[in-house]
GUMAR-648038 format. One line per 10 residues: number of its first residue (from 0); their letters; for each residue x, y, z of C-alpha. Coordinates in steps of 0.001 Angstrom, whole numbers, plus 524288, in hexadecimal, padded with zeros to 5 digits. Layout:
N
NUM> a> X,Y,Z; ...
//
This chain:
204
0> xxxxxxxxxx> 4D518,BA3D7,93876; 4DC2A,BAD1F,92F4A; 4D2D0,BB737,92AC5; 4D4BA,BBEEF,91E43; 4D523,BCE85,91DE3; 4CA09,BD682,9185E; 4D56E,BDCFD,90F3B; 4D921,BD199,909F8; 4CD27,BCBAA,905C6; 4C959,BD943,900C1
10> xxxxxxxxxx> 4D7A0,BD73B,8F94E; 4D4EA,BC9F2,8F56C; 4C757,BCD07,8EFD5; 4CCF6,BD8AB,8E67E; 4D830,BD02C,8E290; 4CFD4,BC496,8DE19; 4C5C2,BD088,8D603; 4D16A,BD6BA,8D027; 4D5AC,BC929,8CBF8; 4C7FB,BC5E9,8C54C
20> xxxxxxxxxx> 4C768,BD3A9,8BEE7; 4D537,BD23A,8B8D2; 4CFEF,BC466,8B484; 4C36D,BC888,8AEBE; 4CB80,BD3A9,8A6BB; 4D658,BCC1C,8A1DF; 4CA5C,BC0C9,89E7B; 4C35C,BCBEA,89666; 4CFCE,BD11B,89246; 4D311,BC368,88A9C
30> xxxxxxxxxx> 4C679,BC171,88458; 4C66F,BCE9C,88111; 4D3BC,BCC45,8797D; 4CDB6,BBF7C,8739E; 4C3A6,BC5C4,86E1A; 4CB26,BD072,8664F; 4D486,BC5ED,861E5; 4C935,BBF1C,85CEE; 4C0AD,BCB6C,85681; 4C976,BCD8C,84B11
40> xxxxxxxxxx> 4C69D,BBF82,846C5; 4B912,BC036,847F5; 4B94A,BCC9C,83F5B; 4C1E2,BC696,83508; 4B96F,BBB88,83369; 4AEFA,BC433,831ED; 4B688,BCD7A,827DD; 4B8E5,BC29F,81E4E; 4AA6E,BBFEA,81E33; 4A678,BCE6E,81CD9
50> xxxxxxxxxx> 49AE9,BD234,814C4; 498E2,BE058,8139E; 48AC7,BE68E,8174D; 481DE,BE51C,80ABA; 4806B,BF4C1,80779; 47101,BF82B,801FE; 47336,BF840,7F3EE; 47999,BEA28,7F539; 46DCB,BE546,7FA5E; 46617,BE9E4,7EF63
60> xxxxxxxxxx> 46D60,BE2E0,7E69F; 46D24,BD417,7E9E9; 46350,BD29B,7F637; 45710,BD55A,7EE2B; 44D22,BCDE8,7E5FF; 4526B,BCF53,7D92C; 44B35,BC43D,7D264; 45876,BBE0A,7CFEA; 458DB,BB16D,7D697; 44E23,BA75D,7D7EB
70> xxxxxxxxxx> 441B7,BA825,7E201; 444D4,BB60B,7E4E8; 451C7,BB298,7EB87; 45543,BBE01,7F24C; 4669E,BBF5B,7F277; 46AD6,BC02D,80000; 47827,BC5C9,8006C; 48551,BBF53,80AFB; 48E6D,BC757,80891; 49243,BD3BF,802FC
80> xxxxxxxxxx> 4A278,BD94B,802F7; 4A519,BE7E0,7FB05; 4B184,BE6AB,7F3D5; 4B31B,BF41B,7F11B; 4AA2C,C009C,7F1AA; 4A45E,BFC25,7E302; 4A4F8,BED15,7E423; 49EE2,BE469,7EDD8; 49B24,BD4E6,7ED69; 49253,BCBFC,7F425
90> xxxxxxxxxx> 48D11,BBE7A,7F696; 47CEA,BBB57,7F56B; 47796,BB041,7F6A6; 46947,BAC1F,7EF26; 460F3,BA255,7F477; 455FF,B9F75,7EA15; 4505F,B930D,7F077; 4587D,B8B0F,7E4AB; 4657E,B8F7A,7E521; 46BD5,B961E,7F215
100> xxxxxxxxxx> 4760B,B9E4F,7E98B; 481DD,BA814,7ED51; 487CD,BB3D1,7E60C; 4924C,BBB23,7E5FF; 49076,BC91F,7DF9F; 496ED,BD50F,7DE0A; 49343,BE2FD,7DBF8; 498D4,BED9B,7D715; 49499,BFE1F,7D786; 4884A,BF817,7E1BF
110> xxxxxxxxxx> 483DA,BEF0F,7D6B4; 4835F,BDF03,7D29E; 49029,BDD0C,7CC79; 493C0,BCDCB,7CC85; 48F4D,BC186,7D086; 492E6,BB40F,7D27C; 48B10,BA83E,7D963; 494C5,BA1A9,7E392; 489E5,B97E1,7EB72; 480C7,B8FB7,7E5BC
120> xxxxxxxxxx> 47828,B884B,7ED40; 46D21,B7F64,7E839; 462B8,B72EB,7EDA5; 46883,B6928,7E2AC; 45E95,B61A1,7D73D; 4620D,B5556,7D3B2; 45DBC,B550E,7C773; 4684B,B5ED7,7C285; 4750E,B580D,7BCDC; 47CF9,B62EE,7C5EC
130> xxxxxxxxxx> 47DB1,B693C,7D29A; 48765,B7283,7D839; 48939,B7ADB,7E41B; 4916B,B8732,7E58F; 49729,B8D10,7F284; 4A123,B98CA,7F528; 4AB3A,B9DA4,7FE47; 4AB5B,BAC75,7FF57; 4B87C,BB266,80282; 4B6E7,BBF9B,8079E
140> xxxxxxxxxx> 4C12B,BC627,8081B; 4C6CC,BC128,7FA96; 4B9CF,BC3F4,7F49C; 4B8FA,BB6D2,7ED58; 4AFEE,BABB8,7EF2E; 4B41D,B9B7A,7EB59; 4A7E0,B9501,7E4B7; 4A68C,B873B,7E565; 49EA7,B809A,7DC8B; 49958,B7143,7E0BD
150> xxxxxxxxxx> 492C6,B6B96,7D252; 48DFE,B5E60,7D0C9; 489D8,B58BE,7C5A9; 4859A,B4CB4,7C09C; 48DFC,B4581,7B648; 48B50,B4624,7A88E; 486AC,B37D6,7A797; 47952,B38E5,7AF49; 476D1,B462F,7A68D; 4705E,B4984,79916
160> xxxxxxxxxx> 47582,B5762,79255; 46943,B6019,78EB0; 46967,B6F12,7896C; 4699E,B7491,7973E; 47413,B6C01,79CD6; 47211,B5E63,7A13C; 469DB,B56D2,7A8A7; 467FA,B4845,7AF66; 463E9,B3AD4,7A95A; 456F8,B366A,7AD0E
170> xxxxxxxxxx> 45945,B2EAE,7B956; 465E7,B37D4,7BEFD; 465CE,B42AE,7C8F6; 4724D,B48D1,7D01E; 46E40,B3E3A,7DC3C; 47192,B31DB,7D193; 47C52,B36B1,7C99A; 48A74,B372F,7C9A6; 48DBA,B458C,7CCA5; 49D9E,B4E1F,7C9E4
180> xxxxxxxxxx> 4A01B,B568C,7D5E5; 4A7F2,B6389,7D3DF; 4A9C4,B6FBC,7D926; 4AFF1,B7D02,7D273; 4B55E,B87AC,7DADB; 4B6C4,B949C,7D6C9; 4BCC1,BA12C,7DF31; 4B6D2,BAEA3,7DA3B; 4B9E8,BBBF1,7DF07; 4B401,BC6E2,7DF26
190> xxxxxxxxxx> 4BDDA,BD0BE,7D963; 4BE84,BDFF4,7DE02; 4B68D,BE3E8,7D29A; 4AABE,BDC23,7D581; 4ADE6,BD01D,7CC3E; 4ADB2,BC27F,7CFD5; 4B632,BBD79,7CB67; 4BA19,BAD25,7CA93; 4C847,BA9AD,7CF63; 4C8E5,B9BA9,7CDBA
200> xxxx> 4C0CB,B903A,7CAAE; 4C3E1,B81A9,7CD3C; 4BD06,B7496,7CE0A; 4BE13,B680C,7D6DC
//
């Protein structure tokens, strides 16, 4: 029987652990790597949807009780971006228990400069001759937001004209009617001086 020497299982042993350390480092070595290939993505993606910290006098004023909207909706700011160390802008939204609304305001010297509604959100009646719904994309780092508007409306057949618009013939609702879909897009930006400002407005 052939028996192995002490020395060379003591030679064996440290050649096998120096060949799991240099594994284990070069392992942690490449997903080490990965991961700082990876970070500046992750911090780019966040960067385009950055929303500075809301300083003190913001807060004061849009997240208050103002007696504004309806059923003491309370604004509830989403984001909030300083253009410059006098303008700023932001995006609230409202939810009165009727309408779920969103703004887009600026402000200029710390106070309420502009404002512009961008989302429009409501439980529809069926008794009205018209419904629409508005949504927005919000471009960050162009500062501009594309609005579009969803109307439908029932046509002028089923309707009789009165002094505050129009209204249905006995018998019609928007569930029994013919209807015209459309939809109007418009891009507004929100300029260095704290205007916004509309770009371009089309219909399809």
């Amino acid at each position: 029987m052939t028996r192995t020497s002490p020395s060379l299982n003591v030679s064996g042993y440290l050649m096998t652990t120096l060949i799991l350390i240099n594994f284990l480092l070069c392992s942690y070595s490449s997903i080490g790597t990965f991961k700082d290939i990876q970070h500046p993505l992750i911090k780019e993606t966040y960067t385009n949807n950055y929303s500075d910290s809301l300083p003190d006098w913001f807060r004061h004023l849009y997240e208050k009780n103002n007696n504004e909207f309806m059923n003491d909706a309370i604004p509830v700011v989403t984001f909030f971006k300083k253009l410059s160390d006098s303008i700023s802008y932001c995006l609230f939204t409202v939810d009165d228990g009727v309408f779920d609304m969103t703004f887009i305001a600026t402000q200029k010297h710390k106070k309420k400069y502009k404002r512009f509604k961008i989302g429009n959100q409501c439980d529809e009646d069926n008794a009205y001759p018209i419904y629409s719904t508005t949504v927005y994309e919000h471009d960050t780092i162009s500062n501009s937001i594309t609005l579009t508007t969803d109307i439908e409306k029932a046509k002028p057949k089923y309707l009789i004209k009165t002094k505050s618009g129009a209204r249905f013939k006995s018998g019609y609702d928007m569930e029994n009617t013919e209807t015209i879909e459309y939809s109007i897009i418009k891009t507004l930006l929100i300029d260095k001086s704290g205007n916004i400002v509309v770009k371009d407005t089309k219909s399809r």
